[in-house]
C-alpha positions in Angstrom: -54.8 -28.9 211.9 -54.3 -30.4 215.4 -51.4 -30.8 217.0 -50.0 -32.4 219.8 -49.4 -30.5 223.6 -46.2 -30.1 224.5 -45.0 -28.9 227.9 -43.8 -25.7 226.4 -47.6 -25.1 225.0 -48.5 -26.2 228.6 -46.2 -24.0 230.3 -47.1 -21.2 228.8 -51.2 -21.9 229.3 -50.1 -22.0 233.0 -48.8 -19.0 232.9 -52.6 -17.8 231.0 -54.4 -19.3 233.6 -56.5 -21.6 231.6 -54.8 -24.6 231.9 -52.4 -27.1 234.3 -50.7 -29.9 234.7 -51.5 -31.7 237.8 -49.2 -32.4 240.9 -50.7 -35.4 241.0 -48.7 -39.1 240.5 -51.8 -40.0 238.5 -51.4 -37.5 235.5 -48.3 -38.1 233.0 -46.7 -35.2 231.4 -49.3 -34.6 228.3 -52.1 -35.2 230.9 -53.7 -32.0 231.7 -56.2 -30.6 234.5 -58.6 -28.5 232.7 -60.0 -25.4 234.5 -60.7 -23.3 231.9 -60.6 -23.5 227.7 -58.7 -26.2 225.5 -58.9 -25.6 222.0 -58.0 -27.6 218.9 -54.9 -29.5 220.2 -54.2 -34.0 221.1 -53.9 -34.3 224.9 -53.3 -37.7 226.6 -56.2 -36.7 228.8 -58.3 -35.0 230.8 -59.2 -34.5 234.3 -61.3 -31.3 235.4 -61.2 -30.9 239.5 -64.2 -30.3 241.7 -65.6 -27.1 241.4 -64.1 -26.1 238.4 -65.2 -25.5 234.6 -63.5 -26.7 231.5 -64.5 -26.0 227.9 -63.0 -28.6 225.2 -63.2 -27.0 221.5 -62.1 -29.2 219.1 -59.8 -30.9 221.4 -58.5 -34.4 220.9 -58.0 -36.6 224.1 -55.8 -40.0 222.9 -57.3 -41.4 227.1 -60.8 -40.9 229.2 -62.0 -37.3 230.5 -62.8 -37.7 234.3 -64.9 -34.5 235.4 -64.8 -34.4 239.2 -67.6 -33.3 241.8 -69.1 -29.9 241.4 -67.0 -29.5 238.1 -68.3 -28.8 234.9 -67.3 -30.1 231.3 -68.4 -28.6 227.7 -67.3 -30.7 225.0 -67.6 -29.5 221.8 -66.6 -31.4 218.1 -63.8 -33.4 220.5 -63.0 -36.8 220.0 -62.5 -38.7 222.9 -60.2 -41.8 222.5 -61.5 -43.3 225.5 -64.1 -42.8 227.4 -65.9 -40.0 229.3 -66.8 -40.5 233.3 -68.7 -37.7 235.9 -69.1 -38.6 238.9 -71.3 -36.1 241.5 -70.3 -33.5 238.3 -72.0 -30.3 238.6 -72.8 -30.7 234.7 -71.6 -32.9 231.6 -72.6 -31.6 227.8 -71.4 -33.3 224.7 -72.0 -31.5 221.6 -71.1 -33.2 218.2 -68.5 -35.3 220.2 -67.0 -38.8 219.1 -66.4 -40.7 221.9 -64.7 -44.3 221.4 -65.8 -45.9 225.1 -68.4 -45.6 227.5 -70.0 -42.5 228.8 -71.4 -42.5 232.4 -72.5 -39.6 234.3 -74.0 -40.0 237.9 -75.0 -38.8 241.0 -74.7 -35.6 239.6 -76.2 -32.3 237.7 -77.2 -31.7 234.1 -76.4 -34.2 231.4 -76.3 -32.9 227.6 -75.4 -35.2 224.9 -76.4 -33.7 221.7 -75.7 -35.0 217.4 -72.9 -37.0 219.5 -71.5 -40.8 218.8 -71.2 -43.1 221.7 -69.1 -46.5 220.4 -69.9 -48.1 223.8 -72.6 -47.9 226.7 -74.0 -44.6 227.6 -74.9 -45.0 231.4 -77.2 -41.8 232.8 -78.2 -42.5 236.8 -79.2 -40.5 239.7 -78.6 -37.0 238.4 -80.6 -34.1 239.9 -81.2 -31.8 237.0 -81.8 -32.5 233.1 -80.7 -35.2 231.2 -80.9 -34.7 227.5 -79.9 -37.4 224.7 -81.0 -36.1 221.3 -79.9 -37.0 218.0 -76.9 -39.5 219.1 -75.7 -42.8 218.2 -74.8 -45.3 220.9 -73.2 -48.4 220.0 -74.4 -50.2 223.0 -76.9 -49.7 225.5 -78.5 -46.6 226.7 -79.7 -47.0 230.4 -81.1 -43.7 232.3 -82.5 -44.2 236.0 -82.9 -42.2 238.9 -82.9 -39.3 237.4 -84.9 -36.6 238.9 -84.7 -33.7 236.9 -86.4 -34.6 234.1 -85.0 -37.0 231.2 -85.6 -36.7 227.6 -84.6 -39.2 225.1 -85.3 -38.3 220.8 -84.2 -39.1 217.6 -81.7 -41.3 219.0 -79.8 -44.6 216.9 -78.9 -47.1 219.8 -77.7 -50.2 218.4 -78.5 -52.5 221.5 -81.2 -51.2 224.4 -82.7 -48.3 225.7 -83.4 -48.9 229.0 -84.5 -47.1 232.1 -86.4 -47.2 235.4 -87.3 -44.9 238.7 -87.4 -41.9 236.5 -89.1 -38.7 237.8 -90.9 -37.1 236.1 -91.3 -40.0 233.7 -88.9 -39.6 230.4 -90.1 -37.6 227.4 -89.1 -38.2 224.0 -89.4 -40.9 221.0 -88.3 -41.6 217.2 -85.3 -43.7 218.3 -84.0 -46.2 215.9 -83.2 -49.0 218.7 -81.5 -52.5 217.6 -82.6 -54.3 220.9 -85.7 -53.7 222.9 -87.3 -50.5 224.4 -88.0 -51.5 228.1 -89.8 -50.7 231.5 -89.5 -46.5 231.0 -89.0 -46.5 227.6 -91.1 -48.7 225.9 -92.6 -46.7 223.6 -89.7 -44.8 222.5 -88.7 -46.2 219.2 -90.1 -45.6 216.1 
């Protein structure tokens, strides 16, 4: 059953230490800064701040998720309204998440985005460490590039392209149902 977050229910996951609402003019009242666990419960959204970690379990976010540099997000059966953005984040995993808009995660870490449905573009450049994309739907275009820390790409459905370029090591991966083209990196990949 999900519910919605009050400021009561906020209030007192202040008090617990795993959750906060923001000082900042940007965040409404049923926006929440997320530096620790958020279980099954409808939040307008989400920002986790640099350096900090933030676990979403079943969570419902009606807005985006913006994971800030350093920080860390682990999503886990969420749906995501909007859309999901890390920039220079420390890490980003999506695990048997829906997420309505784009996903774009750059300059950064890790990237983890696992049995996980994408309605729009799922942009993947310049991250330092692993970028994984297995058994997703993306209903747009994939582009990974400039990645450094390896990139694997498997038993994907994207409904437009998969495209890449300036990955290294080259990509890894295949089996991926793709409605477009396969191109420069990724040629290859479907099938």
């Amino acid at each position: 059953m999900r519910r919605t977050l009050s400021i009561a229910v906020v209030t007192a996951a202040v008090v617990g230490g795993g959750l906060s609402l923001g000082a900042a003019p940007a965040l409404a009242a049923d926006d929440v800064r997320c530096t620790g666990a958020i279980g099954a419960v409808e939040v307008k959204s989400v920002l986790v701040p640099e350096d900090a970690t933030c676990t979403l379990n079943g969570t419902t976010v009606l807005g985006d998720v913006t994971v800030l540099e350093d920080a860390s997000l682990n999503a886990r059966d969420v749906e995501v309204r909007g859309g999901v953005q890390g920039q220079r984040a420390a890490a980003v995993a999506l695990g048997n998440a829906q997420v309505r808009g784009n996903v774009k995660v750059q300059d950064g870490g890790s990237a983890t985005i696992g049995g996980t449905t994408i309605g729009g573009d799922l942009q993947l450049t310049k991250n330092d460490s692993t970028v994984q994309v297995t058994n997703s739907s993306v209903g747009n275009n994939l582009d990974a590039s400039e990645n450094t820390g390896g990139v694997e790409v498997s038993h994907n459905w994207i409904r437009s392209n998969l495209t890449g370029q300036d990955n290294v090591p080259a990509p890894v991966g295949g089996d991926n149902v793709v409605g477009g083209t396969a191109e420069k990196q990724f040629e290859g990949f479907e099938g």
